[in-house]
C-alpha positions, 0 to 999 in steps of 0.5 A: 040612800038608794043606788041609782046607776046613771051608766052601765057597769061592763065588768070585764073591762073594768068600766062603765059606758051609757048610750045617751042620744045617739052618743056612747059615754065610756069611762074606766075605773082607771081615769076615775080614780077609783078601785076597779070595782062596781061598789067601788066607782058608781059614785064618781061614774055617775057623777062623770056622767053627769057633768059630760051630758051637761056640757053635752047639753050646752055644746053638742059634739060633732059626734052627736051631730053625726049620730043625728045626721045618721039617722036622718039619712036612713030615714029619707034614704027609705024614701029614696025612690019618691019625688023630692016633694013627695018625699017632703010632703010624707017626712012632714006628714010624720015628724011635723011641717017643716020637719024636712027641710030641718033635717035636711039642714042639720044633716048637711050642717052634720055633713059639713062637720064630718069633712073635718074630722081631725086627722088622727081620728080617721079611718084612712089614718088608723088603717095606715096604722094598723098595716104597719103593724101587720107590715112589722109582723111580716118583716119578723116572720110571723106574717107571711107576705102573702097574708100581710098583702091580702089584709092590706088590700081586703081592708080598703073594701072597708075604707071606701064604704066608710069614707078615708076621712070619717071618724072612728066613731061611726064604728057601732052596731048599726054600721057593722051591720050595714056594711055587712049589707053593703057585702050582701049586696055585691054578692047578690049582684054577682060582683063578690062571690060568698067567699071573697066577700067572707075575706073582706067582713073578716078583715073587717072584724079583726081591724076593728077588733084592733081599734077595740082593744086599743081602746079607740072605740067600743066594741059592735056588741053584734060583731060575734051575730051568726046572722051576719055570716057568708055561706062560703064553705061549700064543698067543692068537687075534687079534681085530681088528674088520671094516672095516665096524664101524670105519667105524661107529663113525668115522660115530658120531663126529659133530662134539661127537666129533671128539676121538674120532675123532682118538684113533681115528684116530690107533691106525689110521694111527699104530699108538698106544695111550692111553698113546702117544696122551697122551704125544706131543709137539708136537717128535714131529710135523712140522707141515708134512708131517704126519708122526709120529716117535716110539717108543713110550712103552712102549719109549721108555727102553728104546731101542724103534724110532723109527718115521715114520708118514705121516698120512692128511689126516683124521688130520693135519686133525683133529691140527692142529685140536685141537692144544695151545696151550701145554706140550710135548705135543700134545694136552690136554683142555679143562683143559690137563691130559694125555688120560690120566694115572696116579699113586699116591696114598697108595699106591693107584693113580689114573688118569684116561682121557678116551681110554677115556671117550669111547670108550665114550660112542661105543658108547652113542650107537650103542646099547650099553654098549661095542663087540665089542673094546677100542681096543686092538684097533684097531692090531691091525686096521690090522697085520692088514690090511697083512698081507694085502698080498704086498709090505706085509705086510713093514711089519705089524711095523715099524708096531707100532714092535716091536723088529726080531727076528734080527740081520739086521733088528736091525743090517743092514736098514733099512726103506725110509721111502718103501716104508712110507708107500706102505703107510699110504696103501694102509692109508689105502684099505683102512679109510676107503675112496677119497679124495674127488676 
């Protein structure tokens, strides 16, 4: 007898699926019973199938239900902007008299089911489940609180398009697709810009990417299109500050802001961030030298390069004096507690900055609410300015501490030590101006 495949062998998954009238049939080789093979299990696929689209027949699901209302709605949402009788009059023309008002019933009939989707089933109940795991995540360390709040919060641009109380089962190609157009459109009215609306389509992807590999839905086979993407990474202008306003604001720091001076100084010389700033340990410093090797905190779990940043004397004097007396990291406030720390609480995110704080306590000293740029700003000056060098400007991306690109420079070339702290001392000439004989 000759093969008949009734559904579709997908050989990776070790299953076989069939798109039969609007509704997906799944079934594995496991809930078969059979070897995990397609020689080994068409058979009883194609008589699994055969039996769900029989009691598909006599009891149409609410899945199938919803899949007709589906298209229904798209096809009198095309003609949205007619008169209601026009609109009846064209739907006739096409499908047949009466043709409007019967769909327009099955779809409110559909509408109706929908509301009762059972609980464990919604998107709102799946979502809850996927933040406490992102939340679990979080609380062991391998999520930091700031991305486990921005999944937690980007996710809901999902849930609202969708529905809180749809199925899981309207996840397809289809409405993948439109929600990526309902992103376009916020774009297009200006409500998003490209990158915001990047962040809500990738959140997107990874939560249903989640219910895939839980097995709760078929995978969108358009999830990986490179038509539906947001041009997001243009190259923005760098902003650095010009020498003479960080000597200001240095000058600004008098001795009740000396810890100021040091976070500042420390983005200069060290290339750091708040976070990178708060998060050093005391086993990251050679004391004796004046000497920083560490990732960044960012890229550290990620395997980001170790760099070896040489001091300057105002950096290290400055380090040594207000370094910790108890605990692993280098520096903490007056209470023993980290410069900068964030956390959830009751599900919202909480941070305290005493970096950011004093930051701007040194712009109202000097007159103003806040300086021209954000810290931030800072590293990207000292990069900038060993940029300029014919030989340092080499080292503008290793001072970053940015992942090496090109196989050369990630497997072959090590850069000099030597050569590089030469370049943080000439840095040293160009920001702070000659040492002092």
């Amino acid at each position: 007898m000759a093969r008949k495949y009734l559904m579709s062998w997908k050989a990776k998954e070790r299953r076989w699926r069939k798109l039969y009238r609007g509704v997906s049939y799944t079934v594995s080789c496991r809930q078969l019973g059979t070897p995990e093979t397609m020689e080994g299990s068409w058979r009883e696929a194609n008589e699994w199938f055969e039996r769900e689209r029989d009691k598909a027949v006599e009891n149409p699901s609410l899945k199938e239900e919803v899949a007709k209302a589906e298209k229904v709605r798209r096809l009198i949402h095309d003609f949205h902007e007619l008169a209601d009788e026009n609109r009846r009059r064209l739907v006739d023309l096409l499908l047949g008299k009466g043709a409007y008002d019967g769909l327009k019933a099955r779809r409110d009939k559909a509408a109706d089911g929908a509301k009762t989707t059972p609980a464990d089933k919604t998107i709102k109940s799946h979502v809850e489940s996927w933040v406490h795991l992102l939340h679990g995540s979080c609380l062991a360390g391998q999520l930091s609180a700031s991305r486990y709040h921005g999944y937690s919060r980007d996710i809901l641009s999902l849930v609202r398009w969708l529905g809180p109380e749809s199925s899981i089962d309207r996840i397809d190609g289809p409405t993948f697709e439109g929600f990526f157009n309902h992103l376009t459109a916020k774009v297009a009215s200006k409500e998003f810009s490209p990158s915001t609306a990047h962040i809500h389509f990738v959140t997107a992807k990874q939560f249903i990417s989640w219910l895939a590999e839980r097995g709760d839905i078929i995978p969108p086979t358009n999830m990986r299109s490179k038509r539906m993407r947001f041009n997001h990474g243009r190259a923005a202008e760098i902003k650095i500050f010009e020498v003479e306003e960080v000597r200001e604001i240095l000058k600004a720091c008098d001795e009740s802001e000396e810890r100021t001076k040091l976070y500042i100084l420390l983005m200069l010389n060290a290339g750091m961030y708040q976070s990178d700033i708060a998060d050093m340990t005391k086993a990251e410093v050679d004391w004796n030298v004046g000497l920083i090797k560490r990732a960044r905190s960012k890229t550290k779990d990620r395997g980001g390069p170790v760099v070896t940043h040489r001091l300057w004397p105002e950096t290290f004097h400055l380090l040594v004096k207000h370094r910790a007396e108890v605990g692993p990291l280098a520096l903490l406030d007056d209470d023993g507690r980290p410069v900068v720390e964030r956390w959830i609480e009751n599900g919202k995110l909480k941070k305290r900055d005493l970096i950011d704080a004093a930051w701007r306590r040194v712009a109202r000293s000097m007159g103003s609410t806040n300086h021209r740029l954000g810290m931030k700003h800072l590293r990207k000056t000292s990069a900038s300015i060993l940029g300029t060098h014919p030989q340092f400007k080499y080292y503008a991306e290793y001072f970053l501490a940015h992942s090496p690109q090109g196989v050369a420079n990630r497997h072959y070339v090590v850069p000099s030590e030597v050569e590089f702290a030469e370049a943080v001392d000439w840095l040293r000439g160009q920001i702070l101006g000659p040492e002092p004989s």
